[in-house]
DODREN-283715 format. One line per 2 residues: number of its first residue (from 1); for each residue y, x, z of N, C-alpha, C. Coordinates in pm, whole numbers, plus 50000, padded with zeros to 5 digits. Layout:
BEGIN
NUM = Y/X/Z/Y/X/Z/Y/X/Z  ... .
***
This chain:
BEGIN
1 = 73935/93780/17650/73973/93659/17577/74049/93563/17668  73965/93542/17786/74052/93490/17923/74177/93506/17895 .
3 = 74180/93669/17942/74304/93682/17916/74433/93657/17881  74404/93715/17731/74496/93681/17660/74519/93509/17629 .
5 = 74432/93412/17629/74432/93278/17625/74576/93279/17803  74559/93322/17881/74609/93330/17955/74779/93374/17966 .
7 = 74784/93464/17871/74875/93520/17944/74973/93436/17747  74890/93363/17691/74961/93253/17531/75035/93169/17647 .
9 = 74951/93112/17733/74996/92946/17763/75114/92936/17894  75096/93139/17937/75227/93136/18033/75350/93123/17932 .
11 = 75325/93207/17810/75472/93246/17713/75487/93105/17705  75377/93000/17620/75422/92845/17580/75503/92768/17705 .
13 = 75457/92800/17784/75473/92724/17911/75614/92755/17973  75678/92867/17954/75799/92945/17957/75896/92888/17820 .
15 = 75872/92913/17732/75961/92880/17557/75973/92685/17602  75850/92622/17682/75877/92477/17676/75981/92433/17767 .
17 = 75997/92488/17952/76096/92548/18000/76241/92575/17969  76237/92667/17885/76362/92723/17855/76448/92632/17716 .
19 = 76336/92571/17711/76381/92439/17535/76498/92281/17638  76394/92290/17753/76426/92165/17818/76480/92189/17977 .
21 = 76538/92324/17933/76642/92354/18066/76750/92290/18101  76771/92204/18200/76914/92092/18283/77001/92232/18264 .
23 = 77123/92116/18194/77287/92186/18180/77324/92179/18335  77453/92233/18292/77522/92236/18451/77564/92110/18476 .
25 = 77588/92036/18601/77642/91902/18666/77810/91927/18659  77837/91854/18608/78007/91833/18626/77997/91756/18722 .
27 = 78087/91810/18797/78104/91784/18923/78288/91728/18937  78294/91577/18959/78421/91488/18964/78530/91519/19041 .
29 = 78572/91657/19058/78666/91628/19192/78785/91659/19091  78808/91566/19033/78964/91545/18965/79100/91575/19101 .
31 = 79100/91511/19223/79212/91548/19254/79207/91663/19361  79115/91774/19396/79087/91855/19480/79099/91974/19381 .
33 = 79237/92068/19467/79249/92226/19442/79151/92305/19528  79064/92350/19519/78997/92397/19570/79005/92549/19594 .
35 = 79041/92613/19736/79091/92720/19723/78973/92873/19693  79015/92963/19652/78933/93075/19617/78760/93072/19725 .
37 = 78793/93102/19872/78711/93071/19969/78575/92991/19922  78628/92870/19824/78523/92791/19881/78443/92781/19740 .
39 = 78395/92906/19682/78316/92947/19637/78229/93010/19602  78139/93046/19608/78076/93147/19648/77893/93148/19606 .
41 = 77843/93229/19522/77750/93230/19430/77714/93140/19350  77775/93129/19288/77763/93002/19207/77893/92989/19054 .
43 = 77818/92956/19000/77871/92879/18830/77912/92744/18882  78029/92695/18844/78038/92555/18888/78106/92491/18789 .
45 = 78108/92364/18725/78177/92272/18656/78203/92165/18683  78344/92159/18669/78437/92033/18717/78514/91993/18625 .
47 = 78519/91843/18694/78617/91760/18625/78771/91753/18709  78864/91787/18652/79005/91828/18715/79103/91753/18624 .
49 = 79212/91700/18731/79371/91633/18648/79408/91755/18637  79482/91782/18510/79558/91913/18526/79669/91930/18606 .
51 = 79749/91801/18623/79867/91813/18785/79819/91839/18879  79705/91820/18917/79632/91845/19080/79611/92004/19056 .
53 = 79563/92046/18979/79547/92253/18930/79647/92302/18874  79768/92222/18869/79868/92329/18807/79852/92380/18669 .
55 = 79748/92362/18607/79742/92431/18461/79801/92407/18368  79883/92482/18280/79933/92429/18111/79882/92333/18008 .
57 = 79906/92334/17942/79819/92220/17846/79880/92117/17797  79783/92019/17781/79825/91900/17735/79708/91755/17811 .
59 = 79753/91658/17811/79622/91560/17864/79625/91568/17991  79589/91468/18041/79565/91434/18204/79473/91525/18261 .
61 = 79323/91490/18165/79249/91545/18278/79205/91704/18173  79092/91746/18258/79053/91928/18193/78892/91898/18253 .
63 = 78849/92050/18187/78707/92036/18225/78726/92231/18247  78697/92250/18406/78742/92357/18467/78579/92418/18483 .
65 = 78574/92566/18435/78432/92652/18477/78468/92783/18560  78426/92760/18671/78379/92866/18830/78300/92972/18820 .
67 = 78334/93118/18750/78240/93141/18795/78258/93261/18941  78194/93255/19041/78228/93275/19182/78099/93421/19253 .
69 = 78155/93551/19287/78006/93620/19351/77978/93557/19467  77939/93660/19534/77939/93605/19706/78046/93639/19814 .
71 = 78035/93586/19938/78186/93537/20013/78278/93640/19990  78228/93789/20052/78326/93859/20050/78394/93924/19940 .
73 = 78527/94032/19962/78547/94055/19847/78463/94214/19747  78358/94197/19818/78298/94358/19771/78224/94307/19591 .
75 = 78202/94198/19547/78211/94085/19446/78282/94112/19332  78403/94131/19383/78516/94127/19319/78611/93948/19281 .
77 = 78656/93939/19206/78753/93812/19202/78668/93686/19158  78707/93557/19166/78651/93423/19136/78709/93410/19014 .
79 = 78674/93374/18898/78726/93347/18770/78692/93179/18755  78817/93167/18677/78839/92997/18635/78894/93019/18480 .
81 = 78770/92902/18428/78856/92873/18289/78873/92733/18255  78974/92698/18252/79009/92540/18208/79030/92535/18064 .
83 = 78918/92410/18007/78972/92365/17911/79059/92237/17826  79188/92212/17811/79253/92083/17821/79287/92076/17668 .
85 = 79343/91994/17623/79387/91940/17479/79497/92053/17453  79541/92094/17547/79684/92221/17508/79578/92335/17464 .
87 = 79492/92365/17529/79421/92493/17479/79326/92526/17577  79272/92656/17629/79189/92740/17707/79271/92796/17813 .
89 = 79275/92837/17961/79313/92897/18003/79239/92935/18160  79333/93028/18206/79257/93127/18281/79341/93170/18417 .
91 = 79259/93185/18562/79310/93220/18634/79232/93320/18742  79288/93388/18839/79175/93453/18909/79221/93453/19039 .
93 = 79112/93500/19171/79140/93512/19272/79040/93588/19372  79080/93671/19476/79004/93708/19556/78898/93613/19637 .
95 = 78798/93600/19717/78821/93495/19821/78881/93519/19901  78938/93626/19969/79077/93611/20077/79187/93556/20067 .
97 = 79184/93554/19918/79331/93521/19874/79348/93369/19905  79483/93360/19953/79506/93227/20046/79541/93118/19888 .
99 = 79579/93181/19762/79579/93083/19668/79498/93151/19522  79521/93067/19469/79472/93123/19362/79601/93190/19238 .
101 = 79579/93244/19124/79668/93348/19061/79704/93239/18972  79793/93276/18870/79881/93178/18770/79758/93178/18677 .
103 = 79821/93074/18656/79748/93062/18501/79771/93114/18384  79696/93174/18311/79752/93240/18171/79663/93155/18080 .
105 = 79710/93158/17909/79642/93099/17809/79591/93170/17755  79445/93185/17685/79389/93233/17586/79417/93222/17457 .
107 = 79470/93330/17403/79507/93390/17277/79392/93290/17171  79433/93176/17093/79300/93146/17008/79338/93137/16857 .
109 = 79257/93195/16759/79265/93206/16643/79177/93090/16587  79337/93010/16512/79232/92824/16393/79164/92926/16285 .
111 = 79095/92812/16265/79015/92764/16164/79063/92883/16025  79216/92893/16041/79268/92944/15910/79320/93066/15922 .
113 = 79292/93171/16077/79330/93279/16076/79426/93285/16189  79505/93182/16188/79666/93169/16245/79658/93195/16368 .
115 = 79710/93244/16441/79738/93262/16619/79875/93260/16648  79857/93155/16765/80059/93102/16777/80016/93164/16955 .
117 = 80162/93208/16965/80198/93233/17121/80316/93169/17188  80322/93142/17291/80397/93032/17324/80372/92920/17361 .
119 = 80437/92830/17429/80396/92689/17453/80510/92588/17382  80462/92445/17364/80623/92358/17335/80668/92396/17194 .
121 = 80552/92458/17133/80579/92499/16991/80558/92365/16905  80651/92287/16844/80615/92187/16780/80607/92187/16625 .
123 = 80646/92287/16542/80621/92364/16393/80443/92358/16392  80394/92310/16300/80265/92277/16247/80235/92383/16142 .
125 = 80385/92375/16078/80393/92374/15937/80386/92542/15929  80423/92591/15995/80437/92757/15960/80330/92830/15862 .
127 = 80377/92932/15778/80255/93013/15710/80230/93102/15806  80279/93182/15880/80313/93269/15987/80137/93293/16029 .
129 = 80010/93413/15992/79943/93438/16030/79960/93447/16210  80063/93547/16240/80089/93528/16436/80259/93498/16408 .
131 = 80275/93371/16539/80375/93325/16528/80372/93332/16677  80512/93338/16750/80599/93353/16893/80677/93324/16882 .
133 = 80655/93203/16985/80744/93075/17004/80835/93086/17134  80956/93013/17142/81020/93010/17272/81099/92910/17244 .
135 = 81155/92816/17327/81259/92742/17314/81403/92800/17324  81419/92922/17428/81548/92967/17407/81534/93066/17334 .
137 = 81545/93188/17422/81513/93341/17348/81379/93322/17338  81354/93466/17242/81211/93493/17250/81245/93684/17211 .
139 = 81113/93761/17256/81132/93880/17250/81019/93934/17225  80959/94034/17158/80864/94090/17170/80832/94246/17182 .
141 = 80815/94324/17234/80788/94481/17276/80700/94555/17233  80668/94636/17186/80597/94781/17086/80640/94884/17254 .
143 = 80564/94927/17370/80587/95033/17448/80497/95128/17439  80519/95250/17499/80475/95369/17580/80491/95412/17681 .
145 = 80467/95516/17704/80567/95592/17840/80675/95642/17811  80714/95689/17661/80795/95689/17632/80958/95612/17641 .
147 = 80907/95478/17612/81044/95357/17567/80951/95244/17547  81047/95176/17479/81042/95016/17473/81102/94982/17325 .
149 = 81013/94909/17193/81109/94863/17061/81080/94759/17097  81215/94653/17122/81191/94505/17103/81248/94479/16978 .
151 = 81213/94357/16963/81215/94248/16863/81243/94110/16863  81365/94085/16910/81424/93949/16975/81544/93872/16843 .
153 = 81500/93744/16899/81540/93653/16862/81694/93596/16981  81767/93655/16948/81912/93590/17042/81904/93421/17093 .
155 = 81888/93378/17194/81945/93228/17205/82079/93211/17290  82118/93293/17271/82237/93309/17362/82388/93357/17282 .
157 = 82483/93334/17266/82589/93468/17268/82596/93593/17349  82535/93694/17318/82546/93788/17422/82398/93840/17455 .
159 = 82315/93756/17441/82151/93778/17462/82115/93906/17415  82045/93987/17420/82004/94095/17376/82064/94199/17251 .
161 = 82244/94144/17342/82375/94210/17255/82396/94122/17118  82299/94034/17095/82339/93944/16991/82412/93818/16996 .
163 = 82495/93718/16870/82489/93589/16910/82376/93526/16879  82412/93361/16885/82274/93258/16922/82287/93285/16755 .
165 = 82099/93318/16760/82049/93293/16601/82024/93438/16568  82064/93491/16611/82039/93636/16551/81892/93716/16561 .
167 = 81891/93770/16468/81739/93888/16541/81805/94010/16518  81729/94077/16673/81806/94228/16710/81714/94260/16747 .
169 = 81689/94418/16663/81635/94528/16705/81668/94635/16792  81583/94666/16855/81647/94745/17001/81491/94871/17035 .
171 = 81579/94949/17068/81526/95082/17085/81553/95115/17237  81465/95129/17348/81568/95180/17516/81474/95266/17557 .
173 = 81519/95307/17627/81448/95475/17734/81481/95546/17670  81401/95654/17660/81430/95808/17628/81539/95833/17529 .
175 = 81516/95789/17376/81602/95739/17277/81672/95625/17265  81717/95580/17181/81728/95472/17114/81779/95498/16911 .
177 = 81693/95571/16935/81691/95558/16742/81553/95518/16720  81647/95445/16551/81548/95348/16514/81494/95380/16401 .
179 = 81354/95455/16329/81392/95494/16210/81282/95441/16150  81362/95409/16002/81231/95399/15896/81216/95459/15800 .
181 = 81053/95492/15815/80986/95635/15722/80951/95567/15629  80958/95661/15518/80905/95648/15381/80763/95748/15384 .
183 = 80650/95720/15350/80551/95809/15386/80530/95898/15213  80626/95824/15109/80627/95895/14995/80726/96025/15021 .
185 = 80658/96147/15003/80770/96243/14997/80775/96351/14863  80714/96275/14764/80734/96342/14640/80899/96358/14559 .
187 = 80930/96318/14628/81116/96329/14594/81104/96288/14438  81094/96150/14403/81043/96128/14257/81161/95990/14235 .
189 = 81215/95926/14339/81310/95812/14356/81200/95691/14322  81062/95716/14332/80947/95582/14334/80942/95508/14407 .
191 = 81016/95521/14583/81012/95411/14678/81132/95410/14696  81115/95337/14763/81310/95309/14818/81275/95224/14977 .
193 = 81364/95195/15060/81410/95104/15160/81516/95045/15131  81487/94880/15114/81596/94811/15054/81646/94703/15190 .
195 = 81766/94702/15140/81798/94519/15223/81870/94454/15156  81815/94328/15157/81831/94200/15041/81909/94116/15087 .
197 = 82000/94035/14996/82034/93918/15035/82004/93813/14902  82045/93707/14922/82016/93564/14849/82083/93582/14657 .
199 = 82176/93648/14655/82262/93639/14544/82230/93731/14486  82224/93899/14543/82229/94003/14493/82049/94023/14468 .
201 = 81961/94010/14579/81850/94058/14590/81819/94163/14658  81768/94293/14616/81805/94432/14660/81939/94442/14628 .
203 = 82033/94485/14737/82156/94510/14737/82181/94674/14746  82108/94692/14865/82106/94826/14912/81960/94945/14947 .
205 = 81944/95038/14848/81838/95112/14819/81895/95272/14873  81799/95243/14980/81784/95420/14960/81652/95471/14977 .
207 = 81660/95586/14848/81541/95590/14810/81486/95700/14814  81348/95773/14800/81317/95925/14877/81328/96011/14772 .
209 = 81464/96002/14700/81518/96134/14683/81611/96138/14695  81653/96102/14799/81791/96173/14882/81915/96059/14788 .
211 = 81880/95934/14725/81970/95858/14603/81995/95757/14707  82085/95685/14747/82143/95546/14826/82247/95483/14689 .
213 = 82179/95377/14694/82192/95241/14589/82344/95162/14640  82423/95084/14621/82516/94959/14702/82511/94922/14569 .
215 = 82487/94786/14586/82569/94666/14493/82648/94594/14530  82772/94666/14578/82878/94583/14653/82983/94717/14711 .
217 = 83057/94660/14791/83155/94735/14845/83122/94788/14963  83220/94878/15009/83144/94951/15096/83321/94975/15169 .
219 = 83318/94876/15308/83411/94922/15394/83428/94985/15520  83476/95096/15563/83485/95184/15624/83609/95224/15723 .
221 = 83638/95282/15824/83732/95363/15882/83783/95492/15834  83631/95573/15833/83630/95691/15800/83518/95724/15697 .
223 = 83565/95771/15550/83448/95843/15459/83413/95999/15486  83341/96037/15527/83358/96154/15528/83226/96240/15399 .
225 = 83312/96291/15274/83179/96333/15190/83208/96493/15173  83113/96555/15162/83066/96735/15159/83069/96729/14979 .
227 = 83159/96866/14975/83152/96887/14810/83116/97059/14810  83008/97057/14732/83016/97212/14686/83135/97355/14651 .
229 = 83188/97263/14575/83328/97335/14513/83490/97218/14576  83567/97353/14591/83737/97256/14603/83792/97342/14493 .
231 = 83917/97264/14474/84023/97289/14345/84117/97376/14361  84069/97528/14490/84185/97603/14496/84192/97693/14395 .
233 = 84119/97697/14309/84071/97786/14259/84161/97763/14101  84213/97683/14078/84375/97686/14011/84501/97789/14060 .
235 = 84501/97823/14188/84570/97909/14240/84539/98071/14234  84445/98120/14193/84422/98217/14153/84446/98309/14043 .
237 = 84471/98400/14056/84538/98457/13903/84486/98474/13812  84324/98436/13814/84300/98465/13640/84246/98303/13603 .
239 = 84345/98216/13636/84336/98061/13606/84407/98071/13503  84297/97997/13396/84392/97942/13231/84459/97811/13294 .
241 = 84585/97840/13326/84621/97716/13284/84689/97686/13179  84682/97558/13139/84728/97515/12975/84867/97493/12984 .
243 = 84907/97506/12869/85052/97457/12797/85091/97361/12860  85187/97285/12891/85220/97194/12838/85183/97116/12723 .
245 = 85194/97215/12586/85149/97154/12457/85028/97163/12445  84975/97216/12482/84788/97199/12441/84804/97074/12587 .
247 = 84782/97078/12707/84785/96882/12749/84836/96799/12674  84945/96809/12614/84970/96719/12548/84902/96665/12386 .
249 = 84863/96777/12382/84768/96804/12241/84602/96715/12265  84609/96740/12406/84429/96697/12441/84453/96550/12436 .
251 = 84552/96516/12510/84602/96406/12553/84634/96305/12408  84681/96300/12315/84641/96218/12186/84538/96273/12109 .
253 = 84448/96375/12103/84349/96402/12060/84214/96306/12113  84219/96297/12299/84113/96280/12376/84099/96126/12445 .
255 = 84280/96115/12496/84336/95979/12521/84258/95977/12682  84260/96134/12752/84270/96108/12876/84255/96265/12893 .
257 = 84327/96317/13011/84393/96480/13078/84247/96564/13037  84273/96676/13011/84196/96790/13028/84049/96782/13138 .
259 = 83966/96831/13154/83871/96790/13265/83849/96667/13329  83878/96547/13256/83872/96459/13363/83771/96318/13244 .
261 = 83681/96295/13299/83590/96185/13213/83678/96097/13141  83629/96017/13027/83726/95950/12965/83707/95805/13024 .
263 = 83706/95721/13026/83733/95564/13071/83567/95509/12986  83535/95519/12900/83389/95528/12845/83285/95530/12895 .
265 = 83291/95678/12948/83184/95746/13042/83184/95742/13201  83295/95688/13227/83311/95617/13378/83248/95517/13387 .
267 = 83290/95384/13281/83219/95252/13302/83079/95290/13273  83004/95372/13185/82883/95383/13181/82758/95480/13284 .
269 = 82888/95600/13354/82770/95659/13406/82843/95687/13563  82917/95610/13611/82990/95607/13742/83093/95760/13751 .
271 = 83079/95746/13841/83167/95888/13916/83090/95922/14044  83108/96083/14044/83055/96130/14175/83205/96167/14289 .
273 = 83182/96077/14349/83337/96084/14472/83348/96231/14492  83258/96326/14530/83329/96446/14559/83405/96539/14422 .
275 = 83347/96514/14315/83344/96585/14210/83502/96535/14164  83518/96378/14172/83622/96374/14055/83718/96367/14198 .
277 = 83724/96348/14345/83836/96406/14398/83905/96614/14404  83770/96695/14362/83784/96762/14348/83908/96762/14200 .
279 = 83874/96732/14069/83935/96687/13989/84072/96624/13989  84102/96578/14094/84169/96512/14115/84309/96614/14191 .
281 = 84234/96686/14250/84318/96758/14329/84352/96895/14229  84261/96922/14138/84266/97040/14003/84435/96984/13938 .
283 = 84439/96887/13928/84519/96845/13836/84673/96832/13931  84636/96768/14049/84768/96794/14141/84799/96945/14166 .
285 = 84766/97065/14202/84764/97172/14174/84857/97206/14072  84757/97183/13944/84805/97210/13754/84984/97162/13816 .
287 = 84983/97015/13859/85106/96994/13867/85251/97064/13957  85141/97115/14030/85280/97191/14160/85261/97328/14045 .
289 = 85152/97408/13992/85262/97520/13918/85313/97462/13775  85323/97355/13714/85390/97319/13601/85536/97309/13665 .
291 = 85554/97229/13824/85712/97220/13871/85709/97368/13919  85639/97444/13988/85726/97565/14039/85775/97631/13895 .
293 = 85666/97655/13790/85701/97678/13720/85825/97648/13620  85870/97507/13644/85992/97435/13579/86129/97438/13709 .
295 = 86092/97456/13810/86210/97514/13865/86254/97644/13899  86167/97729/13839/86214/97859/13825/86325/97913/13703 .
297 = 86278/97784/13583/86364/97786/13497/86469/97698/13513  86470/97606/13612/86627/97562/13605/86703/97619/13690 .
299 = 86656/97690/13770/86729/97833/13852/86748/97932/13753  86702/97964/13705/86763/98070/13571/86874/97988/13516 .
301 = 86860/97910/13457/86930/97799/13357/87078/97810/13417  87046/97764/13516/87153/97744/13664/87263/97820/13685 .
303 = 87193/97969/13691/87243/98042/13700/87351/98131/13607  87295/98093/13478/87363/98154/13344/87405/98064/13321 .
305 = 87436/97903/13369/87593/97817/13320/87646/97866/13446  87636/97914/13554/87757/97959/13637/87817/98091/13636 .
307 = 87760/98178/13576/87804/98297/13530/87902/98225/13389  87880/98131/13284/87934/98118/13197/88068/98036/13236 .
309 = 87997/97954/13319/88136/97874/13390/88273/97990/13436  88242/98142/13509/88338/98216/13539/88397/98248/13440 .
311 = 88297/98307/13321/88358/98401/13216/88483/98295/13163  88444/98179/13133/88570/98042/13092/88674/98042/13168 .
313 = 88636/98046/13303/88758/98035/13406/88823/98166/13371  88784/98254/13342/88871/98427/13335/88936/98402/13206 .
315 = 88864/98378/13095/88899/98313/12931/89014/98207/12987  89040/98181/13038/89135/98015/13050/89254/98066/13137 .
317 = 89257/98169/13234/89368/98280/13306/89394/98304/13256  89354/98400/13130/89387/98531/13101/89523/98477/12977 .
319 = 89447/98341/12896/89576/98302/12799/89688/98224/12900  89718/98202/12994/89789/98126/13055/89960/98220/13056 .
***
């Protein structure tokens, strides 16, 4: 019973202890950098100007936490975290080390999700869940061992091959292609990859069945398009080609050439560029044997007014 009465009033006596345990002493040395060295087993808290520590932020002064192993470096590094009105941040050091390391900021997520990177960011207003800030350029990197995809914002003419204002995507090392997958591959034309502008909206769709969309023009150097079939096939000898009078027959019957869509079915269901240049070239063809064909007969023709022209000249001797 001892005992246990004994071993109640150590636990109480411990829980009363640990209720009314002294915080750490902030300790005032606002204008003392204190180098790595001169710390050593110990948690420490200070009061620091942030010009005297070099740290980022905002506000005069910070409230800086030490925590330090023992002298040498078998320990490992001295860690510092300052906290100032700009934010959290962080630095480290050996104790050999004759200074201490830069300061970096801690990544912190508000109240509402949001995480900004950067400093001198003065936008409040952003919806931007993560936002990266810079005053000139700004860039951001996706690596491997492979390469490098950035994602930059130009502040320059010339900056990351862009002008000022631009965002450029960039691909370097091994490759530099840039591609975007459609993970639909039912070849059904259900997704697409579009790019929009203000007037049009989706302008330009291409979509996973092999279909590319333009709502607009499309200027070029060189088109180069693949057609199944070409139009030599007018040149062959068991080609119908038509009359004269049957074209001309189709032609106020149809009110446009043999094989070729009417003006109707163009405005309603487009044209396929390889198909109707194929068409196109059917009909230039049609036209070189309609002329070989029409100058074979004015070489005949030709020929029997100059035979007739002699027989006259002999007729026109002969009564003389």
């Amino acid at each position: 019973m001892k005992r246990i009465l004994l071993m109640a009033g150590m636990a109480f006596s411990s829980l009363i202890y640990a209720q009314n345990a002294p915080g750490l002493t902030i300790h005032n040395t606002r204008s003392i950098n204190s180098l790595p060295s001169e710390y050593n087993n110990e948690v420490k808290a200070e009061f620091k100007s942030r010009d005297v520590i070099g740290v980022p932020g905002k506000g005069n002064y910070s409230g800086m936490l030490t925590i330090a192993p023992w002298a040498d470096n078998s320990g490992n590094k001295r860690h510092q975290l300052n906290f100032n009105d700009g934010g959290i941040f962080y630095r480290n050091a050996l104790s050999t080390d004759p200074q201490w390391g830069s300061w970096s900021k801690l990544m912190i997520q508000s109240n509402e999700g949001k995480v900004r990177i950067g400093p001198n960011d003065t936008d409040t207003t952003s919806p931007a869940l993560l936002r990266v800030y810079d005053n000139n350029d700004v860039m951001m990197e996706v690596a491997n061992s492979y390469g490098r995809f950035q994602i930059a914002k130009s502040g320059c003419n010339g900056c990351y091959g862009g002008m000022t204002g631009d965002t450029v995507l960039r691909n370097l090392d091994q490759t530099h292609n840039i591609i975007i997958a459609q993970p639909n591959n039912n070849n059904d034309g259900s997704s697409f990859v579009g790019f929009q502008d203000a007037y049009r909206g989706i302008w330009i769709k291409f979509l996973n069945n092999g279909i590319a969309k333009f709502d607009g023009k499309i200027h070029a150097k060189e088109v180069e398009v693949k057609a199944n079939v070409w139009a030599d096939y007018v040149f062959k000898k068991d080609y119908q080609l038509k009359t004269l009078d049957e074209v001309e027959k189709h032609i106020a019957e149809k009110g446009h050439l043999p094989n070729i869509p009417s003006a109707a079915d163009v405005i309603k269901n487009g044209i396929n560029v390889a198909e109707m240049n194929t068409k196109f070239l059917e009909k230039i063809e049609e036209l070189t044997l309609y002329s070989i064909e029409q100058n074979k007969l004015l070489k005949s023709q030709s020929e029997k007014i100059e035979k007739l022209e002699q027989q006259v000249q002999k007729l026109l001797s002969t009564q003389k």
